[in-house]
C-alpha positions as CSV (number, residue, x, y, z in Angstrom):
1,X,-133.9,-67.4,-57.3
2,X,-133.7,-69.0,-53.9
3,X,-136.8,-71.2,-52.4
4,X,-137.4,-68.5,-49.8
5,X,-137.3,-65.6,-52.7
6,X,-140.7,-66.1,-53.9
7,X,-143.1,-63.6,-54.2
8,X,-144.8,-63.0,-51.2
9,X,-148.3,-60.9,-50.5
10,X,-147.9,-59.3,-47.5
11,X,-145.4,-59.9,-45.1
12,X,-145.7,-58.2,-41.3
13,X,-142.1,-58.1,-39.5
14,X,-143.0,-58.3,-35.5
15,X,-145.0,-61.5,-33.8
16,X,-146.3,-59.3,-30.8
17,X,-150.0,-58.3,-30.0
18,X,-149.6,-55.3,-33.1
19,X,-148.0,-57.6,-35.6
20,X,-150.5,-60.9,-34.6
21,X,-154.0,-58.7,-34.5
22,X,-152.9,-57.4,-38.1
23,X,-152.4,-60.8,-39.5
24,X,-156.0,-62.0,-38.2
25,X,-157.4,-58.7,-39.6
26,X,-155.4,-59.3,-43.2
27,X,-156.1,-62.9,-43.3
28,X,-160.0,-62.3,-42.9
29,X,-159.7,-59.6,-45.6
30,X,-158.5,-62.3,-48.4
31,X,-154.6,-61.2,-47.9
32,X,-151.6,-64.0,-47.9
33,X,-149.7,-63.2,-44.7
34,X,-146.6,-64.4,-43.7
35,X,-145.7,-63.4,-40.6
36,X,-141.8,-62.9,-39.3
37,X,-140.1,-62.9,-36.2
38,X,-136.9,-64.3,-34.7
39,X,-138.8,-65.7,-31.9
40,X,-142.2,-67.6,-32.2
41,X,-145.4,-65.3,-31.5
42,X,-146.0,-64.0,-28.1
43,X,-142.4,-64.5,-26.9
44,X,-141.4,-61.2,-26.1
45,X,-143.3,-57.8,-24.6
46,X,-146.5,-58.9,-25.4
47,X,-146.8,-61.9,-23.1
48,X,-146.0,-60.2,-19.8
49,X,-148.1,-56.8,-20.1
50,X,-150.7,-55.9,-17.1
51,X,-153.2,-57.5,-19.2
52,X,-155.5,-54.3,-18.7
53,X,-157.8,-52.7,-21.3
54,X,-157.1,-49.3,-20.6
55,X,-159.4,-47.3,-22.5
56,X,-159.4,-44.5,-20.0
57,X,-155.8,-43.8,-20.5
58,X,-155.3,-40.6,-22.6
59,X,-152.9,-38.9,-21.0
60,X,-148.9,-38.7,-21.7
61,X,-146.5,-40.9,-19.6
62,X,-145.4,-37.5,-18.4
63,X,-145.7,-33.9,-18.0
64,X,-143.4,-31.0,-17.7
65,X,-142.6,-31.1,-13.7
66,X,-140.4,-34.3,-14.7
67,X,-137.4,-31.4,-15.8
68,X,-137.4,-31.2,-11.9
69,X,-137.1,-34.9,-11.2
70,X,-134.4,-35.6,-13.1
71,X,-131.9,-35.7,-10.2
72,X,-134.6,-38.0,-8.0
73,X,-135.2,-40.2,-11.0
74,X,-130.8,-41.0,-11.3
75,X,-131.3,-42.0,-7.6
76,X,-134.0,-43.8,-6.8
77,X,-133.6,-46.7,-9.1
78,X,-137.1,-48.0,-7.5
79,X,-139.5,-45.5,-8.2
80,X,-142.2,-45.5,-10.1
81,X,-140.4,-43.8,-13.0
82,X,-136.4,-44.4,-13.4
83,X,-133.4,-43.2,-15.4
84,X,-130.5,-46.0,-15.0
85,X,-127.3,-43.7,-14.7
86,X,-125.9,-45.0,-17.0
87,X,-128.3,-44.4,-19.8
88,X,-128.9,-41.3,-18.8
89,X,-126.8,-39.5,-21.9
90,X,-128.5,-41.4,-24.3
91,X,-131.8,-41.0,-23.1
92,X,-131.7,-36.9,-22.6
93,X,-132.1,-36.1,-25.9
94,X,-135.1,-38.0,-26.5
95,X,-136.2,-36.7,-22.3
96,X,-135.8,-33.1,-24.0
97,X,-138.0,-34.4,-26.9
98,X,-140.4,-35.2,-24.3
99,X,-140.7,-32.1,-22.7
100,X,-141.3,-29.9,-26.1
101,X,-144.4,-32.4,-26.0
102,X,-145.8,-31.0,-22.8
103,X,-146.4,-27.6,-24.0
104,X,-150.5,-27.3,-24.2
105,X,-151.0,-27.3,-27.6
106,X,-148.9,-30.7,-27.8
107,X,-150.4,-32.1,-24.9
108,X,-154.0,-31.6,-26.6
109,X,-152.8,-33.1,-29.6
110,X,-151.7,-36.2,-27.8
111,X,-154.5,-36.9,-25.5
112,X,-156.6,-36.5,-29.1
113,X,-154.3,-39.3,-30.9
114,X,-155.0,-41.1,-27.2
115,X,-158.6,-41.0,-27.1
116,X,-159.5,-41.4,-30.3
117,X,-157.5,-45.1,-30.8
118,X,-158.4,-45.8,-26.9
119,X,-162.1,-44.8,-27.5
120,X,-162.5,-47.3,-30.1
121,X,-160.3,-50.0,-28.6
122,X,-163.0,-51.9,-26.3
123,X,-165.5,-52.3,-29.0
124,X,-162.4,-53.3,-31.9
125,X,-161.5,-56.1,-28.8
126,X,-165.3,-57.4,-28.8
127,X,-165.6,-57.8,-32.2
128,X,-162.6,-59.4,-33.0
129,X,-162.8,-61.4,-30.6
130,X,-166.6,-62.3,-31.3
131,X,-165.3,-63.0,-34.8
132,X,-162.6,-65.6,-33.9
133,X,-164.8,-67.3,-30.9
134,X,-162.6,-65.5,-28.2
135,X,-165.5,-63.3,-26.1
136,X,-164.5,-65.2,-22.9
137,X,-160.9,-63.9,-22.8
138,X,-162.1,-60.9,-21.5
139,X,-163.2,-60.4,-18.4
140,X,-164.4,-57.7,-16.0
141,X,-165.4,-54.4,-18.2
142,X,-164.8,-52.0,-15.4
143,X,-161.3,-50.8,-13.1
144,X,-161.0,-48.7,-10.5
145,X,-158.3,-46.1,-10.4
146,X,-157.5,-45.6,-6.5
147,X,-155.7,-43.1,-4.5
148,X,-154.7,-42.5,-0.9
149,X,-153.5,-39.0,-0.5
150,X,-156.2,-35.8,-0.7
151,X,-154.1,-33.8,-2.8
152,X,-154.6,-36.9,-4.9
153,X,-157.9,-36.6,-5.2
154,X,-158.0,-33.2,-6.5
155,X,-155.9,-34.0,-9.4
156,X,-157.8,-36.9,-10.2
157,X,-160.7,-34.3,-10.0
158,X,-159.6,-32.5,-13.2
159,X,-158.7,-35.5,-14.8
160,X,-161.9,-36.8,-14.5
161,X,-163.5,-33.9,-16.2
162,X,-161.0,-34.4,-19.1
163,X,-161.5,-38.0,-19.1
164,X,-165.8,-37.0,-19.6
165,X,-164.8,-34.2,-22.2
166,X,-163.2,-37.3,-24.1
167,X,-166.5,-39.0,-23.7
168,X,-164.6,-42.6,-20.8
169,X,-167.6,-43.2,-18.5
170,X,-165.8,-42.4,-15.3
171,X,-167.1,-41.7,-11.9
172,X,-166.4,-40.9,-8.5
173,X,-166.5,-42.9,-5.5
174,X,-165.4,-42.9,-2.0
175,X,-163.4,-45.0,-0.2
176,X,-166.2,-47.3,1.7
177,X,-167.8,-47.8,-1.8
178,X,-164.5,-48.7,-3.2
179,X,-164.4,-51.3,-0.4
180,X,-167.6,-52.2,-1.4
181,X,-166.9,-53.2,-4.5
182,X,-163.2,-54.7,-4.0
183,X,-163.4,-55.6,-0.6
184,X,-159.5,-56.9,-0.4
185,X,-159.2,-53.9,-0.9
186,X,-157.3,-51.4,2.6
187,X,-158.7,-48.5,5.1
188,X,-155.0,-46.1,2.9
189,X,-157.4,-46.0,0.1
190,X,-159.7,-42.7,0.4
191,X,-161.6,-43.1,-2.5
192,X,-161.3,-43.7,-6.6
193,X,-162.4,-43.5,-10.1
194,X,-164.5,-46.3,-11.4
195,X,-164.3,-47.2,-14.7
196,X,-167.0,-48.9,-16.7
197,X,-165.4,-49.4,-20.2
198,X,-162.5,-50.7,-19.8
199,X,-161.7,-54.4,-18.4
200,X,-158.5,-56.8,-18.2
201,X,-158.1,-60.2,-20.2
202,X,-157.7,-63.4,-18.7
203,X,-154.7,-63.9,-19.8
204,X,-152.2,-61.8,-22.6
205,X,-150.7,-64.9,-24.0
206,X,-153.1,-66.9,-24.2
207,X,-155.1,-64.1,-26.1
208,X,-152.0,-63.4,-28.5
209,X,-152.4,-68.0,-28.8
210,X,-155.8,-67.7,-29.4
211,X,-155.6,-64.6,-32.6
212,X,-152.6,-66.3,-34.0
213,X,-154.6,-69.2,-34.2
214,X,-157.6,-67.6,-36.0
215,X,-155.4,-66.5,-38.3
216,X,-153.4,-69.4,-39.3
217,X,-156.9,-71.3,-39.9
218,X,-157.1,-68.0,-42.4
219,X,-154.4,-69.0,-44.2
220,X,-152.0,-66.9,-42.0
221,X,-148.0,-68.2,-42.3
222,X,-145.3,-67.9,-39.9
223,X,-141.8,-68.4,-40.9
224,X,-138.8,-67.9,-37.7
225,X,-136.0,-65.5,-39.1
226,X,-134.2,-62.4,-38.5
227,X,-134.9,-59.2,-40.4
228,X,-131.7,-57.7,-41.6
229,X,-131.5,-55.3,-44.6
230,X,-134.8,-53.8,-46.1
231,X,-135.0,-52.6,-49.5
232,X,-138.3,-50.8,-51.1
233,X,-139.1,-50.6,-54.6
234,X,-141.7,-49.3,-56.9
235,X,-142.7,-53.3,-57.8
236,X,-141.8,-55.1,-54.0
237,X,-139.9,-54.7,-50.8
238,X,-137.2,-57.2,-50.3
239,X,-136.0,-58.5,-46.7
240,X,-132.8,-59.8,-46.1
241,X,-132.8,-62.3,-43.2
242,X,-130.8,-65.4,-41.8
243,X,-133.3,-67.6,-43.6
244,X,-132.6,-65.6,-46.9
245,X,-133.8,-63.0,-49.0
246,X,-137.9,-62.6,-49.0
247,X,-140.0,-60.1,-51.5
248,X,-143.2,-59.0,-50.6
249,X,-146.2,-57.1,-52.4
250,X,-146.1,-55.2,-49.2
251,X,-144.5,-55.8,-45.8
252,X,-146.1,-53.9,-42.4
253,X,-143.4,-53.2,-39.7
254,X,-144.4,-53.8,-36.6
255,X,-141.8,-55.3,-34.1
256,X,-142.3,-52.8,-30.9
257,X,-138.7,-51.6,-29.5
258,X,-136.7,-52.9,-32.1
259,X,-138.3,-51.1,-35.3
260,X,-136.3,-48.4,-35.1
261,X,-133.4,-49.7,-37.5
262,X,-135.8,-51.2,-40.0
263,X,-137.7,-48.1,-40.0
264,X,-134.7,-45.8,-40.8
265,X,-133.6,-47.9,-43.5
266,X,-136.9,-48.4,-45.5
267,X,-138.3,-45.1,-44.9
268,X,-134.6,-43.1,-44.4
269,X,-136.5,-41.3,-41.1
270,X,-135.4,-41.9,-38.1
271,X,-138.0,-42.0,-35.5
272,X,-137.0,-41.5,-31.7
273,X,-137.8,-44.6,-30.7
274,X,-136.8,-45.9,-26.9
275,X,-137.9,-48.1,-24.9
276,X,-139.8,-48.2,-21.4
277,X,-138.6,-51.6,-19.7
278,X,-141.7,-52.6,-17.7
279,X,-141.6,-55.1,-15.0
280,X,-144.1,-57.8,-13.8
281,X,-144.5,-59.8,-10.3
282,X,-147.1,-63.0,-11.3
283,X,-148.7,-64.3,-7.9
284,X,-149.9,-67.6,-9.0
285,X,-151.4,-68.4,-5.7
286,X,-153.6,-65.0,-5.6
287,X,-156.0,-65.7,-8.4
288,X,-159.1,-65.2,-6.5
289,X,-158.4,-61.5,-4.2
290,X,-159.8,-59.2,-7.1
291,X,-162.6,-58.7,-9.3
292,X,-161.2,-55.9,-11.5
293,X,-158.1,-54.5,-12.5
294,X,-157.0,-51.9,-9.7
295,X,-154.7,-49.4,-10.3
296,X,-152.7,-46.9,-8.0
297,X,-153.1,-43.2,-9.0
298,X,-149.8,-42.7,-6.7
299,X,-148.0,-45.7,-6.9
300,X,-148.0,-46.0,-10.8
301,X,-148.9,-49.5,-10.8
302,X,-151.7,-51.8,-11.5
303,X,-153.0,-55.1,-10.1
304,X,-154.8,-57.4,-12.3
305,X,-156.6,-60.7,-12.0
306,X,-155.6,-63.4,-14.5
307,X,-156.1,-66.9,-14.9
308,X,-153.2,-67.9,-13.6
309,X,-152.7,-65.7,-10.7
310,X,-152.6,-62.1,-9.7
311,X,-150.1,-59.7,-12.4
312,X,-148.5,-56.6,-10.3
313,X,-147.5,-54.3,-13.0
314,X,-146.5,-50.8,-14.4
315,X,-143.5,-48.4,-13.5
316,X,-141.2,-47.4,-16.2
317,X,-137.6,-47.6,-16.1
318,X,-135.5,-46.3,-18.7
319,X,-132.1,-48.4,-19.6
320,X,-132.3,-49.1,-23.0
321,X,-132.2,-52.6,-24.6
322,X,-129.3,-54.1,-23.3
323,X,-128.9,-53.7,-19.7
324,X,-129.6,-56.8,-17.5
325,X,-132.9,-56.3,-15.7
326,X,-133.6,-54.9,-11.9
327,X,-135.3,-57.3,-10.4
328,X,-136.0,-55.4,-7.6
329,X,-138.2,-53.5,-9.4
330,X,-140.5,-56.0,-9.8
331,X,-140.2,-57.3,-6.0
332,X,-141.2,-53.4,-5.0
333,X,-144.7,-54.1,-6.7
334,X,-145.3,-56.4,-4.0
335,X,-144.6,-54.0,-1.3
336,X,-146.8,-51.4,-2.9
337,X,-149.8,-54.0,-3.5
338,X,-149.6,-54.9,0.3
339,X,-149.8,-51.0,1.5
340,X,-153.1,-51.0,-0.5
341,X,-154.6,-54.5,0.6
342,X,-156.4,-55.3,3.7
343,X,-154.3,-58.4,4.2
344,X,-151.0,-59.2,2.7
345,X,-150.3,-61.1,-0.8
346,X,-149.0,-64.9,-0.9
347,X,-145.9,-64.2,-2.9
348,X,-145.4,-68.1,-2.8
349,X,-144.0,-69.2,-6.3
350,X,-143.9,-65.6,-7.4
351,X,-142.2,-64.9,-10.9
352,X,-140.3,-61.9,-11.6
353,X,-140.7,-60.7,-15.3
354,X,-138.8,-57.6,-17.8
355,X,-139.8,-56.6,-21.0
356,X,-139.5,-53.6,-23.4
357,X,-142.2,-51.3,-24.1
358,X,-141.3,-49.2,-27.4
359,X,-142.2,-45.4,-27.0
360,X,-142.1,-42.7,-28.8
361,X,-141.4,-38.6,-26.7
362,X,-145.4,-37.5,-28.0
363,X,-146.6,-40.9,-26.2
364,X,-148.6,-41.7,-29.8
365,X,-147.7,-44.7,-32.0
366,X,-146.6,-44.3,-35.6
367,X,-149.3,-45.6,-38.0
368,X,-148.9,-45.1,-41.5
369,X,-148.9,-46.2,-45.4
370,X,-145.7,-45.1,-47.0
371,X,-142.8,-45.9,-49.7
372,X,-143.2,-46.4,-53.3
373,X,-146.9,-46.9,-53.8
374,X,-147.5,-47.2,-50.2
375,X,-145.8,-50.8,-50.0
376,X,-144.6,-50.1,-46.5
377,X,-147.0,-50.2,-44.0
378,X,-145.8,-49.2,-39.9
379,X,-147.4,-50.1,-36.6
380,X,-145.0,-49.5,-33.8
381,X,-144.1,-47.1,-30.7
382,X,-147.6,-48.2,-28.7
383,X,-145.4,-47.7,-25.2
384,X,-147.5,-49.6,-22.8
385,X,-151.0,-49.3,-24.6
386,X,-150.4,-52.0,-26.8
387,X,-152.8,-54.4,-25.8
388,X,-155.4,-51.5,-25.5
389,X,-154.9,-50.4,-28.8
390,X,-153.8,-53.7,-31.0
391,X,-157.4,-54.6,-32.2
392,X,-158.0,-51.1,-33.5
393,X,-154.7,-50.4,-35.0
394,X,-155.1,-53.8,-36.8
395,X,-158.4,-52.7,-38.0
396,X,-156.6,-49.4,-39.3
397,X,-153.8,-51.1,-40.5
398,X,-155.9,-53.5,-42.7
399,X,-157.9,-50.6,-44.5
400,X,-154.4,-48.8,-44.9
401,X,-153.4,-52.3,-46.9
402,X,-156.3,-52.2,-49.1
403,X,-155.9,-48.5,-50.0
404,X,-159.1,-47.7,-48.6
405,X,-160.2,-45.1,-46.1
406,X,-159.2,-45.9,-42.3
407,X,-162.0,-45.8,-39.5
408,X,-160.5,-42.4,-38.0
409,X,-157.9,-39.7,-39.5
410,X,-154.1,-41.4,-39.3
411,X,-152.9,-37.9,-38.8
412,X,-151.7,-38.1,-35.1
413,X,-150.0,-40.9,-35.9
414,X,-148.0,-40.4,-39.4
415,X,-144.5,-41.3,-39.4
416,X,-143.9,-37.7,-41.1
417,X,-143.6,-36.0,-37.8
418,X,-140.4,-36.9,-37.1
419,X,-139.1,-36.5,-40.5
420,X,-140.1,-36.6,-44.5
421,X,-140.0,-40.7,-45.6
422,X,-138.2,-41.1,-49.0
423,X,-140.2,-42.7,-52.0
């Protein structure tokens, strides 16, 4: 047997928020973790989210009216939601996917899956983050949402009333009071939704730094390797990597847009699994023009406050994993943040970013126990909620682990809806 064939507890394939938040919450429960990824924690999609807690959003990326975009979204490669041309056969299948999700009944079930991890996500944040000594990496607990056009306003209207049904403190404000409160803010914005549980953190790395920490002085291990060839058994699961074979107790996948392969071969389903490529301008020299996280109900976008500067975030772009990235996508966030500000951004130093968001077509995460006496635990497909929702779904995941009862039913979110696992 080789040196890096030993028996391992628990091992958790993915060093992003998901995979990081789980080993904390395994770690304080007594487990062994090693934790595996071919980069170091932090290095990919996690690092260079909006950085926004965004409890209030429970509604899918879409709705039906995008069956009458499609033409738009193949030519503006700009807007706020784009289909690269050239991924546009592989991405129609999983588009059509999308669409049998927007029929009523679908759409309920989704924006229940939503709320119900989103609803517990602020208060999952606090106390992990009391637990590990981290409360100061979050910041402001309210947003505004903000719009500019009246017809706007009366959508935002009726999702305001959903947003209440689903229990998100949300009100109403005009545009003065909006000013009021974020004064950088311009005379184009007519009025907004203010938000009073939700909040941004000061920075998404150094929160991914500070958990990983935690749970290394838990007992938490890392080891750098690639995950090739899973196998599950009724004793262990085995992983194949470039470092060499590894046997676990119990291994939790959890490695965002590029689970999709792992998950197929342990479980023999293959989710539909894509990948929204978000983009990022950092403002380093704009760290002190807002409070709050401020988002654009028409824009799709969101501007958040960080330590280091100001993020511009948000639009989705779909081009798969291996196309080079648009950079003008992430300029345009700049223009679009000005048309909102009183006074115009200092883009000096500003840093482009591109990473990939793993979605699934119902816009819910797959969160499950399965396999040969539920050895294989999943955590993947967040799309961009996966800040929001990485304290609670570690919380889940942890209980899953122990074979006791999760916090809230995992139905939403079984793997089993896009196909029966084997074992």
């Amino acid at each position: 047997m080789s040196d890096t064939d030993q028996l391992e507890d628990i091992v958790i394939i993915g060093g992003g928020i998901i995979g990081v938040t789980a080993a904390y919450e395994l770690s304080c429960a007594g487990r062994r973790v090693l934790l595996m990824d071919k980069e170091y924690p932090g290095a990919g999609a996690s690092q260079g989210n909006a950085g926004h807690l965004a409890t209030e959003q429970i509604f899918p990326v879409a709705d039906a009216s995008i069956l009458w975009q499609v033409p738009k979204l193949l030519l503006d490669p700009l807007g706020p939601l784009a289909i690269d041309w050239r991924y546009a056969h592989r991405i129609t299948p999983w588009l059509f996917r999308m669409l049998l999700n927007m029929r009523p009944a679908q759409q309920r079930r989704t924006m229940e899956g939503l709320a119900q991890l989103s609803g517990n996500s602020l208060a999952a944040w606090e106390d992990l983050l009391g637990r590990s000594g981290g409360q100061d990496l979050i910041r402001s607990r309210e947003s505004l949402t903000v719009f500019e056009r009246p017809a706007t306003q009366r959508k935002l209207q009726r999702a305001m009333k959903q947003m209440q049904a689903c229990d998100i403190p949300v009100t109403a404000i005009d545009g003065d009071e909006a000013r009021e409160r974020v004064p950088a803010l311009g005379h184009s914005v007519l009025g907004a939704l203010h938000f009073t549980a939700t909040g941004h953190v000061a920075d998404p790395l150094m929160l991914l730094e500070h958990i990983w920490v935690a749970a290394r002085e838990q007992g938490a291990r890392f080891v750098q390797a690639e995950a090739g060839d899973l196998t599950v058994s009724a004793d262990t699961v085995r992983v194949e990597t470039d470092k060499g074979p590894y046997r676990a107790s119990q291994l939790l996948l959890a490695c965002g847009a590029h689970s999709r392969n792992l998950v197929r071969q342990a479980s023999g389903v293959n989710p539909p699994l894509d990948t929204e490529r978000g983009y990022h301008l950092m403002l380093p020299a704009e760290s002190d023009r807002l409070p709050m996280a401020i988002a654009s109900a028409e824009r799709r976008f969101i501007m958040t406050p960080m330590q280091g500067g100001l993020r511009l975030a948000g639009t989705v772009e779909f081009a798969g994993l291996e196309r080079p990235a648009n950079w003008r996508r992430a300029w345009v966030l700049r223009t679009h943040a000005n048309q909102l500000l009183a006074r115009d951004l200092d883009d000096d130093q500003a840093e482009p970013w591109m990473g990939f968001r793993p979605t699934l077509p119902d816009c819910l995460p797959v969160i499950d126990r399965i396999g040969a006496n539920g050895r294989l635990l999943l955590a993947f497909g967040h799309h961009h909620l996966g800040l929001t929702q990485a304290a609670f779904t570690a919380r889940i995941v942890r209980d899953l682990a122990e074979g006791g009862p999760p916090p809230v039913s995992i139905e939403p979110y079984r793997l089993s809806r896009f196909g029966r696992p084997k074992g």
